[in-house]
N, CA, C and O atoms as a Tripos MOL2 file, in Angstrom:
@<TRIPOS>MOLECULE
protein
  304   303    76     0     0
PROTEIN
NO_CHARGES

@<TRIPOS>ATOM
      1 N          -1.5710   34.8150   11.5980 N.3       1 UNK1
      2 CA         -0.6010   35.1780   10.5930 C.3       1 UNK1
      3 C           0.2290   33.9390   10.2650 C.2       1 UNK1
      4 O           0.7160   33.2890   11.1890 O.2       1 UNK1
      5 N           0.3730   33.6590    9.2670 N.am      2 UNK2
      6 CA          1.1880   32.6420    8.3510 C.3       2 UNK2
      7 C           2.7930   33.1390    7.8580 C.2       2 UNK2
      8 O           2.9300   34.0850    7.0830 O.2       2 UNK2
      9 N           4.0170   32.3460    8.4340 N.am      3 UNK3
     10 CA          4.8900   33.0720    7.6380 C.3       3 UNK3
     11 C           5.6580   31.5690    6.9750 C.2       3 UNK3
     12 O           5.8470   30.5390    7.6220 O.2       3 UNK3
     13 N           5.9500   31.7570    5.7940 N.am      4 UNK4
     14 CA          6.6600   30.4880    5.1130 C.3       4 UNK4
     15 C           8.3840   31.1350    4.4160 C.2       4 UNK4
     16 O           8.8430   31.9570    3.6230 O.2       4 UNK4
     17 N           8.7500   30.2050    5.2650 N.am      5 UNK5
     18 CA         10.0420   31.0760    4.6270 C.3       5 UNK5
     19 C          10.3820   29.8480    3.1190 C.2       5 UNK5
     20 O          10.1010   28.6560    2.9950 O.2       5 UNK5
     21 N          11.1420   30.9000    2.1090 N.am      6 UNK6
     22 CA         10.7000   30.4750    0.8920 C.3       6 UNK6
     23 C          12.2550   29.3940    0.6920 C.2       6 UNK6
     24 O          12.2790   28.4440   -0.0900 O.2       6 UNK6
     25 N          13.1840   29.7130    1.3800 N.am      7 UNK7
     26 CA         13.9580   28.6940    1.4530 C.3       7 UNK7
     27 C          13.7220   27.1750    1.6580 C.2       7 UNK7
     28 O          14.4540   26.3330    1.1370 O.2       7 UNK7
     29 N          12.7080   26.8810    2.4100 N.am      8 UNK8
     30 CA         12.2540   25.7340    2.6830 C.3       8 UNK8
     31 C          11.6890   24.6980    1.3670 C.2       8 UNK8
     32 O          11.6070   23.4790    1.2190 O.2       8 UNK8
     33 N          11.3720   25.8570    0.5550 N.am      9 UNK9
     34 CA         11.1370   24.8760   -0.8220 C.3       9 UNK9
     35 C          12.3450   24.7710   -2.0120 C.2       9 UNK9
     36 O          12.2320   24.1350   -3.0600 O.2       9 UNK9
     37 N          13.4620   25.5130   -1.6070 N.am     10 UNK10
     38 CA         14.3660   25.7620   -2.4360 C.3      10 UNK10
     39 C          14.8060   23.8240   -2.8740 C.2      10 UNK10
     40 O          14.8020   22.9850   -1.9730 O.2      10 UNK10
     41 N          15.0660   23.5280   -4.0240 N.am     11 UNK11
     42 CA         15.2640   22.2470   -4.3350 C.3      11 UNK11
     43 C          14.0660   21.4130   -4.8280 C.2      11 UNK11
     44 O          14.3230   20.3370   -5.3690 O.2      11 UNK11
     45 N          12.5230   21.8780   -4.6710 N.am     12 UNK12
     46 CA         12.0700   21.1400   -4.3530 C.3      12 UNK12
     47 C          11.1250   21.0660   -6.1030 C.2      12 UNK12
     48 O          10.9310   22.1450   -6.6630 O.2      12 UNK12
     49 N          10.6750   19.8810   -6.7230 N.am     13 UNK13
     50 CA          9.7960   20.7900   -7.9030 C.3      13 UNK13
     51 C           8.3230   21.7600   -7.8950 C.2      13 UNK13
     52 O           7.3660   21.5060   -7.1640 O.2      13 UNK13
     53 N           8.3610   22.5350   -8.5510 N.am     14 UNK14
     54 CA          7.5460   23.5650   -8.1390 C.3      14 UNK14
     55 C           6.3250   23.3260   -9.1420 C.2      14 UNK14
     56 O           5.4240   24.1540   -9.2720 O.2      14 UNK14
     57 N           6.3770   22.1670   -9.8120 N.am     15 UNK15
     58 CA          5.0520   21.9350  -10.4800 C.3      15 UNK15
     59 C           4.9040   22.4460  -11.8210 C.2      15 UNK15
     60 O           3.7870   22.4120  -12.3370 O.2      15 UNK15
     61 N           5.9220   22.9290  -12.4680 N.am     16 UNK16
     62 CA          5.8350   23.8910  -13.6470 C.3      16 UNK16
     63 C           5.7360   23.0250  -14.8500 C.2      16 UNK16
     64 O           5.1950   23.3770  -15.8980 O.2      16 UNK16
     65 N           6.4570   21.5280  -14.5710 N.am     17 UNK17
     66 CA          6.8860   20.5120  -15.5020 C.3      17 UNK17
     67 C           5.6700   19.3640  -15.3840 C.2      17 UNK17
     68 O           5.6860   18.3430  -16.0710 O.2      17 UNK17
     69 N           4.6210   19.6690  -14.4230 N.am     18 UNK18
     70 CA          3.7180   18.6170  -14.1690 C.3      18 UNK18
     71 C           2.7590   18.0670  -15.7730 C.2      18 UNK18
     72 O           2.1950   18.9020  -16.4800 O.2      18 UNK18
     73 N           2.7540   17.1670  -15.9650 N.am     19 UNK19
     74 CA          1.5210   17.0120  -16.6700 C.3      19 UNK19
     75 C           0.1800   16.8670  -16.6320 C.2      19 UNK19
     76 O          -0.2770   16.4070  -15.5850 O.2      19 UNK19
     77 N          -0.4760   17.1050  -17.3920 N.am     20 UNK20
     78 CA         -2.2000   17.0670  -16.9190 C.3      20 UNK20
     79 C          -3.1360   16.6150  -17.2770 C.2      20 UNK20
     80 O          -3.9380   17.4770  -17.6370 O.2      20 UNK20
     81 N          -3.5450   15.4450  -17.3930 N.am     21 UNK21
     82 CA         -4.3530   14.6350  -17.9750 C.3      21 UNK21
     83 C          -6.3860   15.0650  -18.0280 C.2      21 UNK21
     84 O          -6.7220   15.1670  -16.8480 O.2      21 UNK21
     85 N          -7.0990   15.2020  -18.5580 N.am     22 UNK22
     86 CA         -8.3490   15.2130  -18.3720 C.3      22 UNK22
     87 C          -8.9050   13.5800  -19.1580 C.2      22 UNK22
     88 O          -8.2870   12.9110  -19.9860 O.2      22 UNK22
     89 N         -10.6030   13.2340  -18.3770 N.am     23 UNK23
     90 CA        -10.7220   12.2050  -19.3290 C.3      23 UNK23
     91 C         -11.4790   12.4380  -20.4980 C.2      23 UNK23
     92 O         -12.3700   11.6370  -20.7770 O.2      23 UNK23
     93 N         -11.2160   13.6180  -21.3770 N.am     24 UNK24
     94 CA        -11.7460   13.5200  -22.5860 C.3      24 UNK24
     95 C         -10.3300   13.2850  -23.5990 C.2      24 UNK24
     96 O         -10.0290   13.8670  -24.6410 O.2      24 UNK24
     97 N          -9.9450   12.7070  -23.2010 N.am     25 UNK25
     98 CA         -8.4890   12.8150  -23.9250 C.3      25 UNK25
     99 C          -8.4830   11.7860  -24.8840 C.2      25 UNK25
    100 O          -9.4320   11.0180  -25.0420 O.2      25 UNK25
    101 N          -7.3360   11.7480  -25.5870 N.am     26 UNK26
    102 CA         -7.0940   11.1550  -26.8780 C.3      26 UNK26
    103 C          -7.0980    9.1480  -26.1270 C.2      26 UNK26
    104 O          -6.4220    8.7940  -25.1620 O.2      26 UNK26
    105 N          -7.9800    8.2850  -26.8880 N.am     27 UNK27
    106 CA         -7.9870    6.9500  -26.1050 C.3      27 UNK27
    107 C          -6.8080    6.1660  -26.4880 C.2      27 UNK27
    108 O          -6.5600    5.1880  -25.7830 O.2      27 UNK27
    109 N          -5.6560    6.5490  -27.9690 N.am     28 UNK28
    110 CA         -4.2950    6.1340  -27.5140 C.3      28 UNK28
    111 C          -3.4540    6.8030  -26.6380 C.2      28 UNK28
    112 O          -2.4800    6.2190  -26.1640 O.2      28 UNK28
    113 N          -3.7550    8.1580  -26.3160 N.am     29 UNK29
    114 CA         -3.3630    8.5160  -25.4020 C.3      29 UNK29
    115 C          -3.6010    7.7330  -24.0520 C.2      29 UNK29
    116 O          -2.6230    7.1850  -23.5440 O.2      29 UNK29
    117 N          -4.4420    7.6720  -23.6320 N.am     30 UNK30
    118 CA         -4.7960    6.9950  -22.1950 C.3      30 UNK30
    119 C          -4.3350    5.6730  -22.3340 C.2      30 UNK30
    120 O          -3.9270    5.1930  -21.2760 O.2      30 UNK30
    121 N          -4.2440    4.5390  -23.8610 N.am     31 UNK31
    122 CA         -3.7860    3.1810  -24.0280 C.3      31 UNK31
    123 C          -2.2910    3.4190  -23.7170 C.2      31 UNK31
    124 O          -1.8560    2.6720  -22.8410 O.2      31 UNK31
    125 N          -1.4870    4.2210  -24.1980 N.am     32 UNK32
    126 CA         -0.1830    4.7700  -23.2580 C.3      32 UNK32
    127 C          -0.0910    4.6550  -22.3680 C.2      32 UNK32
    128 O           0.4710    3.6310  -21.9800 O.2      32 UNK32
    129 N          -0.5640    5.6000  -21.4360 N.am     33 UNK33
    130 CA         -0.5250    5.8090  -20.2340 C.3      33 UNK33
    131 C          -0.3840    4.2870  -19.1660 C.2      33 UNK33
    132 O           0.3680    3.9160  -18.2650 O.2      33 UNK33
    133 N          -1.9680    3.5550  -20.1250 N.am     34 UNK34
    134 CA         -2.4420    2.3420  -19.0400 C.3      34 UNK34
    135 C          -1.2500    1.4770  -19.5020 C.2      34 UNK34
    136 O          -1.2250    0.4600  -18.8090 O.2      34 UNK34
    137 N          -0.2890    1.4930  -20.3780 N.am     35 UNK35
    138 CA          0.7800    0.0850  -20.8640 C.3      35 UNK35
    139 C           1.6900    1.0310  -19.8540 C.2      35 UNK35
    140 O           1.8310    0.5490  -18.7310 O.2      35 UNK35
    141 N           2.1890    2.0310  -20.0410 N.am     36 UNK36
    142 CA          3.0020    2.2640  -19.5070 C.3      36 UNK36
    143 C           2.8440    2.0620  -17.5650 C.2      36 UNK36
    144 O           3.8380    1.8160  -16.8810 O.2      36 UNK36
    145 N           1.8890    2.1730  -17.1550 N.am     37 UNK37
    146 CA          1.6780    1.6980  -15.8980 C.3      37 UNK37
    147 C           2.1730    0.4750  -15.6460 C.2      37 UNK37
    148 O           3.1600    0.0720  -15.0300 O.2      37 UNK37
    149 N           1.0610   -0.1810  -16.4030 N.am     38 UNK38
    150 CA          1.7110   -1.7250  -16.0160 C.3      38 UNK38
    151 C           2.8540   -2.0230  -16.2060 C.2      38 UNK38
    152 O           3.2220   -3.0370  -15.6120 O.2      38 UNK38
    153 N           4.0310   -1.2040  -17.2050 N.am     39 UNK39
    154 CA          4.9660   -1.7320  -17.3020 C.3      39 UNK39
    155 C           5.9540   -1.3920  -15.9660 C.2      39 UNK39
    156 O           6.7150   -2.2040  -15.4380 O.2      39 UNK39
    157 N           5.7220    0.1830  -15.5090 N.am     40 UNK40
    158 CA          5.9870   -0.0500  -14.1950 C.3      40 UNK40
    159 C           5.9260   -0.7370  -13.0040 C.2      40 UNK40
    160 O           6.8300   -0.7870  -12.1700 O.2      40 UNK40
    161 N           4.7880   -1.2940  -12.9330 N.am     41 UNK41
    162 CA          4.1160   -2.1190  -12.1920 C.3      41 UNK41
    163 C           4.8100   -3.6910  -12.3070 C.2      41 UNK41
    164 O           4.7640   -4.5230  -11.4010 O.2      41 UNK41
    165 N           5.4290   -3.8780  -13.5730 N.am     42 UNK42
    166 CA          5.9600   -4.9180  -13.9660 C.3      42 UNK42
    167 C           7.5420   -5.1030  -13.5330 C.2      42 UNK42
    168 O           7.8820   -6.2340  -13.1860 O.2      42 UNK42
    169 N           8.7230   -3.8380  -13.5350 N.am     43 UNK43
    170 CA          9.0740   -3.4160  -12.9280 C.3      43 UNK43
    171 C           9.1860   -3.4310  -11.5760 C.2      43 UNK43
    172 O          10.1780   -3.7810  -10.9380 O.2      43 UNK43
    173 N           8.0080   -2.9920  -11.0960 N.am     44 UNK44
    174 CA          8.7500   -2.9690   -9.4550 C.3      44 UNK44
    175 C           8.4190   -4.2800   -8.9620 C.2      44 UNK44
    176 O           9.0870   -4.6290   -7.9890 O.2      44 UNK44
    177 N           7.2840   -5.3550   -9.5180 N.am     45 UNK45
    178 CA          7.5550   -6.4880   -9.0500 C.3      45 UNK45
    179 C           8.9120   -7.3200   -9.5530 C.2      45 UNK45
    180 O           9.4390   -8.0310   -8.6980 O.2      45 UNK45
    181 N           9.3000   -7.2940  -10.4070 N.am     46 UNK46
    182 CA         10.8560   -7.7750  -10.6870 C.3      46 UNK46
    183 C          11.9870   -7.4630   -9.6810 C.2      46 UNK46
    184 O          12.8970   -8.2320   -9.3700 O.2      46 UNK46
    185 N          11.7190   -5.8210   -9.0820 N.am     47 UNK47
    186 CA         12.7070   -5.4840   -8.2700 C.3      47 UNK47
    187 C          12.1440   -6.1380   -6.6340 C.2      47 UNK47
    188 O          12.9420   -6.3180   -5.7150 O.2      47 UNK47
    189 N          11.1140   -6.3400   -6.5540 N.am     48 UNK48
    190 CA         10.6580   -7.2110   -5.1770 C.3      48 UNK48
    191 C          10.8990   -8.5600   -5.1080 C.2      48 UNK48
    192 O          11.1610   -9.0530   -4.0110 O.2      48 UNK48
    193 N          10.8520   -9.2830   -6.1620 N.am     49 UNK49
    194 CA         11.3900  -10.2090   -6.0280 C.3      49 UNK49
    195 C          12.4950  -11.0000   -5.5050 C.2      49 UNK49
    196 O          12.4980  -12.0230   -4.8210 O.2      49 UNK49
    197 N          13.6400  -10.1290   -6.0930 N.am     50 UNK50
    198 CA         14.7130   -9.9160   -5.7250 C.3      50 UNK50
    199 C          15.0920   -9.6790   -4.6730 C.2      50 UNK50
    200 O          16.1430  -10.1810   -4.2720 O.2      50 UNK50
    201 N          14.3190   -8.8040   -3.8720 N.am     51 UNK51
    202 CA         14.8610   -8.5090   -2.6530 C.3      51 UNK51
    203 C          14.8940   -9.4020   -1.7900 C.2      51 UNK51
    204 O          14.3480  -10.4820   -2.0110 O.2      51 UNK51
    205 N          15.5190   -9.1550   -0.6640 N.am     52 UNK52
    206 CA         15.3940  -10.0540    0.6600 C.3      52 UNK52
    207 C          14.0670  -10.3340    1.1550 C.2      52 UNK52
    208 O          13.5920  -11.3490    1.6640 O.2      52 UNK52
    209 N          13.7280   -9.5470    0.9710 N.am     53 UNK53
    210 CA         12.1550   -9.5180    2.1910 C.3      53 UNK53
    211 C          11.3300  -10.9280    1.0470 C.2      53 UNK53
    212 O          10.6660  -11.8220    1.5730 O.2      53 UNK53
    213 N          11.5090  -10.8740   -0.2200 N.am     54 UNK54
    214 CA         10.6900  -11.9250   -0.6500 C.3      54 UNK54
    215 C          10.8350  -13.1300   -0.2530 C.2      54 UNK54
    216 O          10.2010  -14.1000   -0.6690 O.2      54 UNK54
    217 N          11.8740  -13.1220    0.7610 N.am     55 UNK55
    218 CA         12.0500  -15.0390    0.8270 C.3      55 UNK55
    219 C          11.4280  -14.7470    2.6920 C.2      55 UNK55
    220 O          11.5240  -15.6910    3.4760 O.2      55 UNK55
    221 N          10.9150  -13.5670    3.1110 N.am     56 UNK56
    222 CA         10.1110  -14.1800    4.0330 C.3      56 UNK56
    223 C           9.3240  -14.6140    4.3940 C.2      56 UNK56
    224 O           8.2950  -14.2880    3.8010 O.2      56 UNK56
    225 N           9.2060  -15.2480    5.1270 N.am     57 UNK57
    226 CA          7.8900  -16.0030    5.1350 C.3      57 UNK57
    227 C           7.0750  -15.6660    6.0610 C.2      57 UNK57
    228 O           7.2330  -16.3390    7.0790 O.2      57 UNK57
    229 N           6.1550  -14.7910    6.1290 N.am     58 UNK58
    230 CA          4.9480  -14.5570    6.7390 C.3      58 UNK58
    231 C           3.2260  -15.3930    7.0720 C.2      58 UNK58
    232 O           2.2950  -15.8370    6.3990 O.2      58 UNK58
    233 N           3.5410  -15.2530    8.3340 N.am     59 UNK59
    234 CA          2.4870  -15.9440    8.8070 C.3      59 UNK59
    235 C           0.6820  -15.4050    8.4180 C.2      59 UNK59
    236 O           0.1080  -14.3280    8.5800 O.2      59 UNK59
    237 N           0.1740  -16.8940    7.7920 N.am     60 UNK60
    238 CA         -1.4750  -16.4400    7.8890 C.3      60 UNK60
    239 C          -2.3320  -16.8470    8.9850 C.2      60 UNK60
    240 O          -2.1130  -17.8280    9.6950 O.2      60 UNK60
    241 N          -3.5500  -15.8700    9.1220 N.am     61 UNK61
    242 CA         -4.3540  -16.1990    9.9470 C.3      61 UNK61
    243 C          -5.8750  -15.6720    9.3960 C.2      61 UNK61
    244 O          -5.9030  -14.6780    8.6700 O.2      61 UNK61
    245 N          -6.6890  -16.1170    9.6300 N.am     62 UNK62
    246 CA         -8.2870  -15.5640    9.3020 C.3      62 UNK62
    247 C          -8.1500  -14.7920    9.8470 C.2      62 UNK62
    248 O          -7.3620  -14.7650   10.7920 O.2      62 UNK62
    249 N          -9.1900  -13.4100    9.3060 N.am     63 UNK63
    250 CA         -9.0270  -11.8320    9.9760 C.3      63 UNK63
    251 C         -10.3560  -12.0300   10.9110 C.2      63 UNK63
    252 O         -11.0660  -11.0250   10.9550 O.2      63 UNK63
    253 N         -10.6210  -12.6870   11.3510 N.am     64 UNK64
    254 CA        -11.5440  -13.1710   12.2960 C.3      64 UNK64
    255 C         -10.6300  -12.9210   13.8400 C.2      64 UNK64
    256 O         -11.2450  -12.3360   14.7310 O.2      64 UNK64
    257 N          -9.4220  -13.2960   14.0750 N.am     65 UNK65
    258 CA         -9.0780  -13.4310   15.2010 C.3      65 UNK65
    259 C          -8.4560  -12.2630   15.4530 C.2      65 UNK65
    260 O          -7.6260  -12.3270   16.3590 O.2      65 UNK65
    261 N          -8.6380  -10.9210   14.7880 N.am     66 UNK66
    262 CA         -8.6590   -9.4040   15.1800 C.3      66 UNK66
    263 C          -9.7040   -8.9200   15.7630 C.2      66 UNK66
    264 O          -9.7160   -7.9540   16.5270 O.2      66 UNK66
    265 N         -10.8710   -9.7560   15.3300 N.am     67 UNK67
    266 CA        -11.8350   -9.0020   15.9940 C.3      67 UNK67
    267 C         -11.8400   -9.7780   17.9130 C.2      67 UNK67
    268 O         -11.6880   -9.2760   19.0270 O.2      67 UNK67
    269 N         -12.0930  -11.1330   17.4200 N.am     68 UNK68
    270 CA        -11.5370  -11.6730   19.1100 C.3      68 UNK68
    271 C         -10.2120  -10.6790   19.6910 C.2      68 UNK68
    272 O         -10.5060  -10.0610   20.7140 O.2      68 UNK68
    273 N          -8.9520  -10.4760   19.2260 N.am     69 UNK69
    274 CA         -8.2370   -9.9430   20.2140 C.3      69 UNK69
    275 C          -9.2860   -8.8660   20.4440 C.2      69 UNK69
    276 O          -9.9040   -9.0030   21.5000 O.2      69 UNK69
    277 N          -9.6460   -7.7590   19.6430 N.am     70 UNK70
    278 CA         -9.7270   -6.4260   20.3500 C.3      70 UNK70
    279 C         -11.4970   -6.2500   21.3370 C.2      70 UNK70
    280 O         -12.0720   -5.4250   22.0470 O.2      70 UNK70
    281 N         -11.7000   -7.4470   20.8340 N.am     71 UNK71
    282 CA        -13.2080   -8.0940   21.4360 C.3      71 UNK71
    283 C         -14.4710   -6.9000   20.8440 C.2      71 UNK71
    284 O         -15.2680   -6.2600   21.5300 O.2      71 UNK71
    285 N         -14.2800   -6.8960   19.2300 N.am     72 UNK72
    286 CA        -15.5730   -6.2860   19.0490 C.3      72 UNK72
    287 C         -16.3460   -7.3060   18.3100 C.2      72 UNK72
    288 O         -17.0610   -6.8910   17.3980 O.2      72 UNK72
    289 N         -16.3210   -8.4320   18.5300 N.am     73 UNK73
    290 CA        -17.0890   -9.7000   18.3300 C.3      73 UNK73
    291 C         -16.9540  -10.7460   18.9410 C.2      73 UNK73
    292 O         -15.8860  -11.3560   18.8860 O.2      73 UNK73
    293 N         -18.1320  -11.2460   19.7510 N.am     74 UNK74
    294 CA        -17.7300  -12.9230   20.8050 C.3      74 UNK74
    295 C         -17.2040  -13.3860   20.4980 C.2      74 UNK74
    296 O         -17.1930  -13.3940   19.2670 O.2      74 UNK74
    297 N         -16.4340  -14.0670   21.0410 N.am     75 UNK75
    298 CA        -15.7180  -15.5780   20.7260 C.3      75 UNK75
    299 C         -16.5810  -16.1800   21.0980 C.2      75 UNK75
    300 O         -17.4460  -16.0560   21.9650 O.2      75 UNK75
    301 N         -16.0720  -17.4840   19.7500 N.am     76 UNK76
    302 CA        -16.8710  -18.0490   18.6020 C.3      76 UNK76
    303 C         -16.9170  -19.6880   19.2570 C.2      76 UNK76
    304 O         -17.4970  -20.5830   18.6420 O.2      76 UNK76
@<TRIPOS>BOND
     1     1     2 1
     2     2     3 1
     3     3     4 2
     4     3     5 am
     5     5     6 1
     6     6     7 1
     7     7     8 2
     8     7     9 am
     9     9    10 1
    10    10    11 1
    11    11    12 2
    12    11    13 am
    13    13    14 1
    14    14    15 1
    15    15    16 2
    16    15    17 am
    17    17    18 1
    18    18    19 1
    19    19    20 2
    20    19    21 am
    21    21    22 1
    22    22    23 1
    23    23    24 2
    24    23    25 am
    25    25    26 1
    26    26    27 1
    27    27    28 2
    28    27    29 am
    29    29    30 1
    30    30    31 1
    31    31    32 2
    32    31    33 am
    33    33    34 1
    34    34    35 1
    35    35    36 2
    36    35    37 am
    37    37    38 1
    38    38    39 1
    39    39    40 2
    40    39    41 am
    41    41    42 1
    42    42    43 1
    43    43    44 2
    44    43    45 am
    45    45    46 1
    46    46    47 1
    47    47    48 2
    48    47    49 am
    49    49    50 1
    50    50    51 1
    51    51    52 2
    52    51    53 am
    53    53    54 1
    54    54    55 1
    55    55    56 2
    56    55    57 am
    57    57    58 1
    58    58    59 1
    59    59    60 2
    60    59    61 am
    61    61    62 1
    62    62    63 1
    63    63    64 2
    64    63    65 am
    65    65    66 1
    66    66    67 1
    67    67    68 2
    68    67    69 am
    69    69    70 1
    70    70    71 1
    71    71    72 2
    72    71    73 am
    73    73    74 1
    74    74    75 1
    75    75    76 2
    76    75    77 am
    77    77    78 1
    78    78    79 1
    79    79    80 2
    80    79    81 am
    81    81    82 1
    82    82    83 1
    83    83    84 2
    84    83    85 am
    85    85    86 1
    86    86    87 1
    87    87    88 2
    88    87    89 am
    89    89    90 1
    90    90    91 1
    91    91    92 2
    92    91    93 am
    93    93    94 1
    94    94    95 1
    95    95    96 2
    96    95    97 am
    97    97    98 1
    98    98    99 1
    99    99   100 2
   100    99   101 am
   101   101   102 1
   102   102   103 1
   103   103   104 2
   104   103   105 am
   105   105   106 1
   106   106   107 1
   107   107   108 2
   108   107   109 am
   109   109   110 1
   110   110   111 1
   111   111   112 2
   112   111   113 am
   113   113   114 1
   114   114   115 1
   115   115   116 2
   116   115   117 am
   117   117   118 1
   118   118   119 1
   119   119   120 2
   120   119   121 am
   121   121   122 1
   122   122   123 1
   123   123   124 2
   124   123   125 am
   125   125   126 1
   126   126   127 1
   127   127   128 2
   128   127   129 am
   129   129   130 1
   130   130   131 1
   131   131   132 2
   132   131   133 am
   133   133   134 1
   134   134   135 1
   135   135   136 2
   136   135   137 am
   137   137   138 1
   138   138   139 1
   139   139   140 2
   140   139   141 am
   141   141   142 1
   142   142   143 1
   143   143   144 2
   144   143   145 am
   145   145   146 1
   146   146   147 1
   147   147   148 2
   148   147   149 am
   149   149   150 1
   150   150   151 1
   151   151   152 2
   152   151   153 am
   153   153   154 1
   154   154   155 1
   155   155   156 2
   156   155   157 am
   157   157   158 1
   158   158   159 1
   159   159   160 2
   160   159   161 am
   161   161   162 1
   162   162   163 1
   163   163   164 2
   164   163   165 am
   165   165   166 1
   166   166   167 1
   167   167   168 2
   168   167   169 am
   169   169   170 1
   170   170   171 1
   171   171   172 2
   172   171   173 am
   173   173   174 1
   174   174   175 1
   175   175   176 2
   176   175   177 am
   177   177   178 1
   178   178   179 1
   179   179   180 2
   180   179   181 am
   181   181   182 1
   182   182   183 1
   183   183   184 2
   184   183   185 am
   185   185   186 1
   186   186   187 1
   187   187   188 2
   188   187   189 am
   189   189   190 1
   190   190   191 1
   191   191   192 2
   192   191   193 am
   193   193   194 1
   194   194   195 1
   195   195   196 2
   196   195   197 am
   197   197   198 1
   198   198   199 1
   199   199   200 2
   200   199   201 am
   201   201   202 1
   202   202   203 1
   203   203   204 2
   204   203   205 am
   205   205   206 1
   206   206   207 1
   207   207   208 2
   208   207   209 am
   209   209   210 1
   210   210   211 1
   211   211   212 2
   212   211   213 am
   213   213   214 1
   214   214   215 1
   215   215   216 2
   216   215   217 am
   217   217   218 1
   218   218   219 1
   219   219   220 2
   220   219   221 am
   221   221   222 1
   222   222   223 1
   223   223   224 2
   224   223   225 am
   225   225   226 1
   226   226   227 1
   227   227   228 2
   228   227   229 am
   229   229   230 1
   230   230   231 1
   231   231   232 2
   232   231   233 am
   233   233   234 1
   234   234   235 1
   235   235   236 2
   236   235   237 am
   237   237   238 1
   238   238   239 1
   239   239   240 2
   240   239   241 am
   241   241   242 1
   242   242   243 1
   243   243   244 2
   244   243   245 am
   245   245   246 1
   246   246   247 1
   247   247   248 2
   248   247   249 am
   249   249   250 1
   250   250   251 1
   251   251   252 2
   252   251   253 am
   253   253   254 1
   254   254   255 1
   255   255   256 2
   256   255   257 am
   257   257   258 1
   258   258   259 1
   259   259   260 2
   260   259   261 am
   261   261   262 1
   262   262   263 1
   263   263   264 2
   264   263   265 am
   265   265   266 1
   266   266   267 1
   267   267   268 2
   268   267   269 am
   269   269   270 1
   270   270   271 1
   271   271   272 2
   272   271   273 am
   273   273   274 1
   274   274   275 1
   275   275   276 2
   276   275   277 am
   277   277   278 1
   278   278   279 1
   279   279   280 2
   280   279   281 am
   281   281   282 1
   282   282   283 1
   283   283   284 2
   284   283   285 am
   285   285   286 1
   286   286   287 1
   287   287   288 2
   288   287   289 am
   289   289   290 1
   290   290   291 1
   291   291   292 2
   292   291   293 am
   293   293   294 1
   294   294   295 1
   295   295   296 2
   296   295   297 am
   297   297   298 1
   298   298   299 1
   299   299   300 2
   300   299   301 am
   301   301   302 1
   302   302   303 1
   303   303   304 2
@<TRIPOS>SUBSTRUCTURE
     1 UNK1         2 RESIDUE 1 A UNK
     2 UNK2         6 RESIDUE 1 A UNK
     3 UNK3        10 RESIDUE 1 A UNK
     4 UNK4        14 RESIDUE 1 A UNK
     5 UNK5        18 RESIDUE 1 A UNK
     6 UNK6        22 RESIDUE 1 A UNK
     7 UNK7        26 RESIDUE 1 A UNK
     8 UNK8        30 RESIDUE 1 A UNK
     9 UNK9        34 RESIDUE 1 A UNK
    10 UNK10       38 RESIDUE 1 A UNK
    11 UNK11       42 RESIDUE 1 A UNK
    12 UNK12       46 RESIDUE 1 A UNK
    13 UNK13       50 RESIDUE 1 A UNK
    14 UNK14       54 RESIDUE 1 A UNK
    15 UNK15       58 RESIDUE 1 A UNK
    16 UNK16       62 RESIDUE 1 A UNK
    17 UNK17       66 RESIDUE 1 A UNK
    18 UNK18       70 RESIDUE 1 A UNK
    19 UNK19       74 RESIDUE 1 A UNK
    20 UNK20       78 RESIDUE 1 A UNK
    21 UNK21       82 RESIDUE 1 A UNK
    22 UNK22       86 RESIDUE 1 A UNK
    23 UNK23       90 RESIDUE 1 A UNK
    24 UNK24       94 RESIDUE 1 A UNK
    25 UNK25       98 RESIDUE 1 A UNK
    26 UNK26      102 RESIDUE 1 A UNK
    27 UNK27      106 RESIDUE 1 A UNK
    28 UNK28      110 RESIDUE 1 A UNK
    29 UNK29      114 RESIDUE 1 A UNK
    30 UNK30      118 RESIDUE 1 A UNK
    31 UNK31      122 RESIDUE 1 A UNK
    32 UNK32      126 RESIDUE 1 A UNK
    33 UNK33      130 RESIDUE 1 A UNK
    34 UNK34      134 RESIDUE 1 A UNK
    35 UNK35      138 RESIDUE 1 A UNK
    36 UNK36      142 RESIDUE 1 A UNK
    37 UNK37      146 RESIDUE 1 A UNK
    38 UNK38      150 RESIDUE 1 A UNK
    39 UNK39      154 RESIDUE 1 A UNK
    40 UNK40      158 RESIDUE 1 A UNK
    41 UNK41      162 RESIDUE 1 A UNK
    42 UNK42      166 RESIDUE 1 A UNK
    43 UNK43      170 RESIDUE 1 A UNK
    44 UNK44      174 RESIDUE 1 A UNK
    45 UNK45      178 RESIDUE 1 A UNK
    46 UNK46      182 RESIDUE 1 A UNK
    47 UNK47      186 RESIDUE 1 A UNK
    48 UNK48      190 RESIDUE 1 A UNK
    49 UNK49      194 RESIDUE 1 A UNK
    50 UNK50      198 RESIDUE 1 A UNK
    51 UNK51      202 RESIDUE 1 A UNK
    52 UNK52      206 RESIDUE 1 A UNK
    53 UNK53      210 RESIDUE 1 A UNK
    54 UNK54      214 RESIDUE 1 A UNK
    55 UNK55      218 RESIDUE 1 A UNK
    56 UNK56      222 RESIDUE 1 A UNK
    57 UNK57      226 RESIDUE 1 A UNK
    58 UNK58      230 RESIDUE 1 A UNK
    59 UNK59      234 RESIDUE 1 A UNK
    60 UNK60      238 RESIDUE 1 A UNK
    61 UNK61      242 RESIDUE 1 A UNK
    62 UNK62      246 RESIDUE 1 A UNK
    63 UNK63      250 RESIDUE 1 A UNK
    64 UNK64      254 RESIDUE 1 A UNK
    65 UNK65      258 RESIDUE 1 A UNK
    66 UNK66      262 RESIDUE 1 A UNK
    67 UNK67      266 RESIDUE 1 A UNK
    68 UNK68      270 RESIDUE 1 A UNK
    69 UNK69      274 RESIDUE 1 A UNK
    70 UNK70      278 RESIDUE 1 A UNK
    71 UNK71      282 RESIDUE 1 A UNK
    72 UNK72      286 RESIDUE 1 A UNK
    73 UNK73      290 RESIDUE 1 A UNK
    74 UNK74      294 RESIDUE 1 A UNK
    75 UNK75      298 RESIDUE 1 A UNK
    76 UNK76      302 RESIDUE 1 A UNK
């Protein structure tokens, strides 16, 4: 037996406002869609930039020396 108490979704959106795309759709429609992505996309790299974390500097390594630590390939 399943019980969901219905309070638990109170606040939450219930999907009524969703939109719904299929791909037979209109192709300025979808040229929308794809500008408007990127412009998000354009967006949140502007806001990363900015942040702190962009001035860290993270270390590289060849993904070679994952397989040595966990030893599912000889060392070389």
């Amino acid at each position: 037996m399943r019980i969901v108490d219905p309070e638990h979704w109170k606040g939450l959106p219930d999907g009524h406002t969703r939109a719904t795309t299929s791909s037979h759709g209109d192709p300025a429609d979808e040229l929308a869609v794809r500008r408007r992505q990127h412009e998000q996309a354009g967006a949140l790299r502007f806001l990363l930039a900015r942040s702190d974390a962009a001035e860290v500097k993270v270390g590289r390594r060849p993904l070679s020396i994952y397989d040595q630590i966990t030893g599912t390939r000889p060392f070389h």
